[in-house]
BAFI-108770 format. One record per residue (C-alpha): residue in three letters; x, y, z. Coordinates in steps of 0.001 Angstrom, whole numbers, padded with zeros to 6 digits, always signed. Layout:
<tiros>
ALAXYZ;...
</tiros>
This chain:
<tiros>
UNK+017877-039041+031330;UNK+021084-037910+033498;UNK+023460-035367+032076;UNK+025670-037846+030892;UNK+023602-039819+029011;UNK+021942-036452+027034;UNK+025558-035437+026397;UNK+025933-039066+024495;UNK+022537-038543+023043;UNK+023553-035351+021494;UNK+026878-036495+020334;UNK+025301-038983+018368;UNK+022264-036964+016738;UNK+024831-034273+015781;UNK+026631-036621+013735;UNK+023584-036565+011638;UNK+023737-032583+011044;UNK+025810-031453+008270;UNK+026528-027799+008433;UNK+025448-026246+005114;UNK+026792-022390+005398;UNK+028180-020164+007982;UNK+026281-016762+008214;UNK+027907-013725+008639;UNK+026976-013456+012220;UNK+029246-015307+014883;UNK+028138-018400+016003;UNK+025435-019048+013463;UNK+025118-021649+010978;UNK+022544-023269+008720;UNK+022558-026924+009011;UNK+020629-030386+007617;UNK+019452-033173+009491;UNK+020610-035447+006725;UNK+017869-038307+008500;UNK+014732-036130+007538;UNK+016048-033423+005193;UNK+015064-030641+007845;UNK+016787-027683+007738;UNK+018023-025842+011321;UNK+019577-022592+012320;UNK+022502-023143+014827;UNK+023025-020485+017214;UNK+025820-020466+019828;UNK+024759-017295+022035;UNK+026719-015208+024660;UNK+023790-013513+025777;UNK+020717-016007+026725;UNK+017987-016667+029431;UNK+017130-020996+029374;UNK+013732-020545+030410;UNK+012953-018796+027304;UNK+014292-021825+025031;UNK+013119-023937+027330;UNK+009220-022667+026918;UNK+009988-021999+023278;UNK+010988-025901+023115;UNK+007391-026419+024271;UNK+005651-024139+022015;UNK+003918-024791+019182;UNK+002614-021453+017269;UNK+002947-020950+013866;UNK+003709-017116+014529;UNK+006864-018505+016512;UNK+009921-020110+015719;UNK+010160-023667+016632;UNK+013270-024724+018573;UNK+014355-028032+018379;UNK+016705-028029+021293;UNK+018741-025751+023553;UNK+022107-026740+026018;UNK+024938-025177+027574;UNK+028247-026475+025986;UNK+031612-025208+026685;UNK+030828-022522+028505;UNK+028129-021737+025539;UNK+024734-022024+024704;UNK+023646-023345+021943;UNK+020358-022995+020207;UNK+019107-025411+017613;UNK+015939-023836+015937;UNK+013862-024730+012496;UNK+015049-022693+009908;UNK+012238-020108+008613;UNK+012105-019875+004549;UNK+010654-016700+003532;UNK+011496-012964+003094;UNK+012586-010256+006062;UNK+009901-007856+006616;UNK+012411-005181+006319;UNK+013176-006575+002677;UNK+009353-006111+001622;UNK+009414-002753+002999;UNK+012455-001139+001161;UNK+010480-002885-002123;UNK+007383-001043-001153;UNK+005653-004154-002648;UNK+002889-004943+000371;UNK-000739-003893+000593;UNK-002169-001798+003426;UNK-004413-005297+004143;UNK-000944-007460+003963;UNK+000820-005201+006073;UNK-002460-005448+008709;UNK-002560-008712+008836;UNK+001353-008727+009176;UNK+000978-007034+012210;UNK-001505-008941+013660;UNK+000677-012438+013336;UNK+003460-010231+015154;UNK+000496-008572+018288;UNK-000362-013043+018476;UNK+003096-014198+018994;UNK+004108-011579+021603;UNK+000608-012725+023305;UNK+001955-016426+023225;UNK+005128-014805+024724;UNK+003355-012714+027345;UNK+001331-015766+028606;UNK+003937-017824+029986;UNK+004493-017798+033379;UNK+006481-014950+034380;UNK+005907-013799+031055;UNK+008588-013253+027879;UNK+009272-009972+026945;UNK+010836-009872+023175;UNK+012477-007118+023713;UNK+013768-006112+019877;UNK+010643-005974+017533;UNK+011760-004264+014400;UNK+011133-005130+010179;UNK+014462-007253+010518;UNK+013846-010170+013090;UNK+010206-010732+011568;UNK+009814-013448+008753;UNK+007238-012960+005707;UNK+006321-016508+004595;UNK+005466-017486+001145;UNK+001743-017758+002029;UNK+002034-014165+003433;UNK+001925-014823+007286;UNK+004394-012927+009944;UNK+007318-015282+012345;UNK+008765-013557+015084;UNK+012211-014462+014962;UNK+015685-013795+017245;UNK+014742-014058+020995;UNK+018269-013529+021665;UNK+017461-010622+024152;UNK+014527-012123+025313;UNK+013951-011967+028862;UNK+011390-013201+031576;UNK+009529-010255+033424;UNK+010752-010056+037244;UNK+008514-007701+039385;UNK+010971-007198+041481;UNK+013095-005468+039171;UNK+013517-001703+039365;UNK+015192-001221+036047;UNK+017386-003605+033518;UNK+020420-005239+034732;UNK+021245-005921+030837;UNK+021174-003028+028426;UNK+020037-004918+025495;UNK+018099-003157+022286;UNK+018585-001731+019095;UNK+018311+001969+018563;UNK+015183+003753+017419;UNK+012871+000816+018424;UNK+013976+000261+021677;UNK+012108+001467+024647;UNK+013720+003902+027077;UNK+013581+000758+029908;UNK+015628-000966+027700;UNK+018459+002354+028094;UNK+018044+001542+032409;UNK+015229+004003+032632;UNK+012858+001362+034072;UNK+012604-002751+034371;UNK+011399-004602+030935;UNK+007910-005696+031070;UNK+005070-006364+028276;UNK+004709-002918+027513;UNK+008177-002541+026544;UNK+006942-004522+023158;UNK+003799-002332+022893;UNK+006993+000209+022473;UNK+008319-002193+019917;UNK+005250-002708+018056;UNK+005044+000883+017644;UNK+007702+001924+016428;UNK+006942-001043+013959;UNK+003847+000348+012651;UNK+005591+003654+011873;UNK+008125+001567+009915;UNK+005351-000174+008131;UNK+002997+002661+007584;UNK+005195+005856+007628;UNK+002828+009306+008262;UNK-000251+007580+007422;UNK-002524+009779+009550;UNK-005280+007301+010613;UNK-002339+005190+012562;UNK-001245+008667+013985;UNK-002851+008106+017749;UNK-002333+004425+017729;UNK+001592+004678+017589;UNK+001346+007760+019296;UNK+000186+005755+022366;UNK+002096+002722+021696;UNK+005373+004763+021977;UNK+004983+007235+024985;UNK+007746+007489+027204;UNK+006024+006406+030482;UNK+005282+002408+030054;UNK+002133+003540+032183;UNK+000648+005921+029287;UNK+000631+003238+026728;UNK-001605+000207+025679;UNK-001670-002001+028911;UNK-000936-004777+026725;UNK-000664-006011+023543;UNK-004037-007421+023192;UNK-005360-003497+023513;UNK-002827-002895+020677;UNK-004297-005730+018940;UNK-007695-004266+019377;UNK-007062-000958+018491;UNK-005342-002094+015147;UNK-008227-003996+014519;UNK-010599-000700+013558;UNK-008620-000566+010406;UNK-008983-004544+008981;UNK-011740-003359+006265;UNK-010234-001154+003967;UNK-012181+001038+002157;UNK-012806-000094-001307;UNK-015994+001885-002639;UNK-018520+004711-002121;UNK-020763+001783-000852;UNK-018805+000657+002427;UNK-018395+004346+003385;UNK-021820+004318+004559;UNK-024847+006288+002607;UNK-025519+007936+005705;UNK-022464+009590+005238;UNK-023095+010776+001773;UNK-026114+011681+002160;UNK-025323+013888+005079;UNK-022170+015273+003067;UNK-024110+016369+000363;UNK-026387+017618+002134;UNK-024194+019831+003836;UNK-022589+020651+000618;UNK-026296+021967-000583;UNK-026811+024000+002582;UNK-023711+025682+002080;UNK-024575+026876-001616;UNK-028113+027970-001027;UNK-027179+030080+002184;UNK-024183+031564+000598;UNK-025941+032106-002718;UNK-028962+034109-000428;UNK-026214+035982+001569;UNK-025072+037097-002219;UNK-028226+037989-004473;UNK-030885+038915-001606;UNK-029201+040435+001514;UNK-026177+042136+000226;UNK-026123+046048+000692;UNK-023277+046976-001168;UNK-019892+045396-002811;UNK-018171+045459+000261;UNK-020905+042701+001549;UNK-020659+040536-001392;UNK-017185+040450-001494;UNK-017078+039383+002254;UNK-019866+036887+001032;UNK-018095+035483-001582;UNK-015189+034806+000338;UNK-017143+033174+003429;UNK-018895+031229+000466;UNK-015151+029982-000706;UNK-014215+029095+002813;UNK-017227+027190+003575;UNK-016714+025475+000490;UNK-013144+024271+001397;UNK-014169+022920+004619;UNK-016861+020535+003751;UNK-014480+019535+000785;UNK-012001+018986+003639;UNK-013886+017443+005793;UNK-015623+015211+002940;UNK-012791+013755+001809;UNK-011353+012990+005697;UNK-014948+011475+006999;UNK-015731+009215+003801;UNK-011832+008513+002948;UNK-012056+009194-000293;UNK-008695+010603-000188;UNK-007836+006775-000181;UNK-008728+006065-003893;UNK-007657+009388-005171;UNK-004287+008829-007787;UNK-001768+010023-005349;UNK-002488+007821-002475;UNK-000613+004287-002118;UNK-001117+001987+000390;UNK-002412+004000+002969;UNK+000557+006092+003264;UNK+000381+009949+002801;UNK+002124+010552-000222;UNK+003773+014181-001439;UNK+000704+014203-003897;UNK-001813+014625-000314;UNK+000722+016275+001376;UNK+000920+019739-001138;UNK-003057+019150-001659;UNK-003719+019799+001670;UNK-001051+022758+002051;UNK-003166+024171-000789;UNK-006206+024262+000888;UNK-005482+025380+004200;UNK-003253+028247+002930;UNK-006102+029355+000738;UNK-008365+029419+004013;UNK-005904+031118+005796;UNK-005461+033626+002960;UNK-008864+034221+002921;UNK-009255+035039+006558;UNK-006501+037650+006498;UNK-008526+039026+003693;UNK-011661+039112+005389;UNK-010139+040523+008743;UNK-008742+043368+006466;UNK-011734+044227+004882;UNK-013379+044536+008495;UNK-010776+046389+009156;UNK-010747+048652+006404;UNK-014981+048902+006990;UNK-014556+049679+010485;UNK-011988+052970+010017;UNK-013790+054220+006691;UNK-017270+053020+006593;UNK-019161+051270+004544;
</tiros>
């Protein structure tokens, strides 16, 4: 089909779209093919690269968008995508109303359509990953939306020719410290799962990793990412999927502690100043397998101030409780050395 005879072709489909509403953003409307019913998203962009429409055109993922069609027009270019019904990620998350499991397998729809995007040939690099261009469906899966600053990786490259991002999720290559490439959107991604998961301390290294500075430092890819999110599918529901070997080993930890302690107290003491040292050792020991309990088995999961696998104020002043006591008690103990040491026992 020649150019002219696509232009015709086009002028007579459109006259089967009626344009429905105009969003607030230039350029895009939603409109019905009054034919099928189907609803679209009309885009007229300023910004573009074709060969991203054009492999999006070919795509068919579910984690994706699907794009009808894509042409230059008047000096435009104009996008003609399904429209995606659902809920912004970013809505969900100022409601606070999603699971640590929903949010998981959120993310996981999101690491599977940037794959889809990294496998094309150069591959697509997203570019602006954040709460507010991902879709949450009604049956709870993740669509990638808004590939307006989408880009195809060139090798070549030494840094970005087009400055294109949006602050606080944007990697520094995006800022012309570097060229775009797929590990710009392990940046993206991690900055998402701090959005999704705040302080949450078992995420800690992964977005740690996923956001360093130096593209080189992070997850290769975004299949690593993938991976590395994947240690934290099963959530922990009961003593039983902690693992008795755990428990077991945590209690018997806990006895050791008591009977050496309570030895150290009634048989080998040889004087107050002893038992008091004792008794504080005994209080510190106990704090540290309580400590380190709670971290290896997770109970701190299931404990009332804990909410969707977020560290919540409740944790927060817990653990400020404990560690100040320790660090009390070692100032103590160092004083009573001291105090031993200049005036005897």
């Amino acid at each position: 089909m020649n150019q002219n005879h696509t232009k015709q072709y086009r002028a007579c489909r459109d006259t089967f779209f009626k344009t429905l509403y105009h969003f607030d953003t230039p350029g895009q409307s939603l409109v019905i093919d009054e034919t099928s019913g189907r609803l679209f998203l009309r885009k007229e962009l300023t910004y573009y690269d074709p060969s991203v429409y054009q492999f999006l055109m070919g795509c068919r993922d579910s984690r994706l968008v699907p794009v009808f069609d894509a042409w230059q027009e008047d000096g435009r270019f104009v996008v003609l995508e399904q429209y995606v019904q659902g809920e912004l990620l970013s809505e969900r998350l100022r409601r606070d109303d999603l699971s640590a499991q929903e949010k998981q397998a959120i993310l996981h729809d999101v690491c599977g359509a940037l794959e889809v995007l990294h496998s094309a040939s150069p591959p697509i690099v997203h570019r602006d990953v954040k709460p507010e261009n991902i879709m949450v469906t009604d049956s709870g899966r993740a669509v990638l939306m808004d590939y307006d600053a989408s880009k195809r990786v060139k090798p070549a490259q030494s840094r970005d020719t087009v400055l294109l991002g949006t602050r606080d999720s944007a990697a520094p290559e995006q800022y012309g410290f570097g060229a775009s490439d797929v590990r710009t959107d392990v940046y993206g991604t991690g900055k998402l799962i701090a959005a999704m998961f705040g302080d949450a301390p078992i995420y800690h290294h992964v977005v740690e990793k996923a956001t360093r500075l130096d593209p080189k430092r992070r997850y290769p890819n975004i299949a690593a990412l993938d991976r590395a999110l994947s240690r934290f599918d099963k959530p922990i529901e009961n003593v039983n999927s902690w693992g008795w070997l755990k428990v077991i080993s945590t209690a018997l930890c806990v006895m050791l502690a008591f009977a050496l302690c309570r030895t150290m107290t009634f048989e080998n003491s040889s004087g107050p100043a002893e038992d008091l040292i004792t008794q504080i050792a005994f209080f510190i020991a106990q704090l540290a397998v309580i400590e380190v309990w709670f971290d290896w088995t997770g109970a701190f999961d299931h404990l009332p101030f804990r909410k969707q696998g977020q560290v919540s104020l409740g944790r927060k002043i817990v653990e400020k409780l404990i560690y100040g006591a320790v660090f009390f008690c070692l100032i103590l103990i160092m004083a009573v050395i001291l105090i031993l040491c200049i005036f005897g026992a």
